[in-house]
C-alpha positions in Angstrom: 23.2 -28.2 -119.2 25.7 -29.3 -116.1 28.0 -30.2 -118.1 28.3 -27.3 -119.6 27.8 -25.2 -116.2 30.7 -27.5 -114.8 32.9 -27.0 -118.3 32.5 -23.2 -117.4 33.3 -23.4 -113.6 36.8 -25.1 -114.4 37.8 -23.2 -117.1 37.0 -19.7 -114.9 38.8 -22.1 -111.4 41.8 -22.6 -114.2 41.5 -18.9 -115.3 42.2 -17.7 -112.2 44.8 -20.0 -111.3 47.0 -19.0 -114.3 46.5 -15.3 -113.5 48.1 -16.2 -109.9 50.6 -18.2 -111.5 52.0 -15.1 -113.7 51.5 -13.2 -110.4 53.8 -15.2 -108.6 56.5 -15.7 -111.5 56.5 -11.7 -112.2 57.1 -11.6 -107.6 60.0 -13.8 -107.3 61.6 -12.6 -111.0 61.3 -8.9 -109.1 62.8 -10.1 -105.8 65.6 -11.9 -108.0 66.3 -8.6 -110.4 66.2 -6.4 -106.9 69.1 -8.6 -105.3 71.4 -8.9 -108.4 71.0 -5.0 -107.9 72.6 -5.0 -104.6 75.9 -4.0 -104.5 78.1 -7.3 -102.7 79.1 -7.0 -99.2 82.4 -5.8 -98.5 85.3 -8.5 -97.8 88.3 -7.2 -95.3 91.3 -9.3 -96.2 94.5 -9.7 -93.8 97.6 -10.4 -94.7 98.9 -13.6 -93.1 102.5 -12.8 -91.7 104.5 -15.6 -92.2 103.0 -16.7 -95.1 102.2 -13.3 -97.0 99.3 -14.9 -97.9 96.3 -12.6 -98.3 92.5 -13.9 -96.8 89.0 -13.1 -95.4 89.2 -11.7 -92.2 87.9 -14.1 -89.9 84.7 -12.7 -87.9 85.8 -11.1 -84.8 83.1 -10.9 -81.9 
C-alpha cells in the first residue's frame, strides 16, 4: 500500500512538472514570435568623404 501511495505521489509531482514545462516552452516560443514581429531599428548611414564609402553612423552623445 506505500508503494503504491508513493508510485501515485510521483507520477502526480511528475504530472505537474510537465504541465510547467509546456508552460514555459509555450512563454519563451511567445516572447521569441513577438520579437521576430518587431520591425528592426533604423540604421543612419554617412557617407565617408574621401572614401565615398557608405557606413553606420557612429553614436553621437
Amino acid at each position: 500500500m506505500g508503494a503504491l501511495l508513493l508510485l501515485a505521489l510521483i507520477a502526480i509531482a511528475a504530472w505537474i512538472g510537465w504541465r510547467a514545462l509546456m508552460r514555459e516552452r509555450d512563454r519563451i516560443a511567445r516572447e521569441l514570435r513577438d520579437q521576430s514581429r518587431k520591425p528592426p531599428e533604423a540604421t543612419t548611414l554617412e557617407r565617408d568623404p574621401e572614401t565615398g564609402v557608405y557606413s553606420a553612423r557612429p553614436d553621437r552623445e
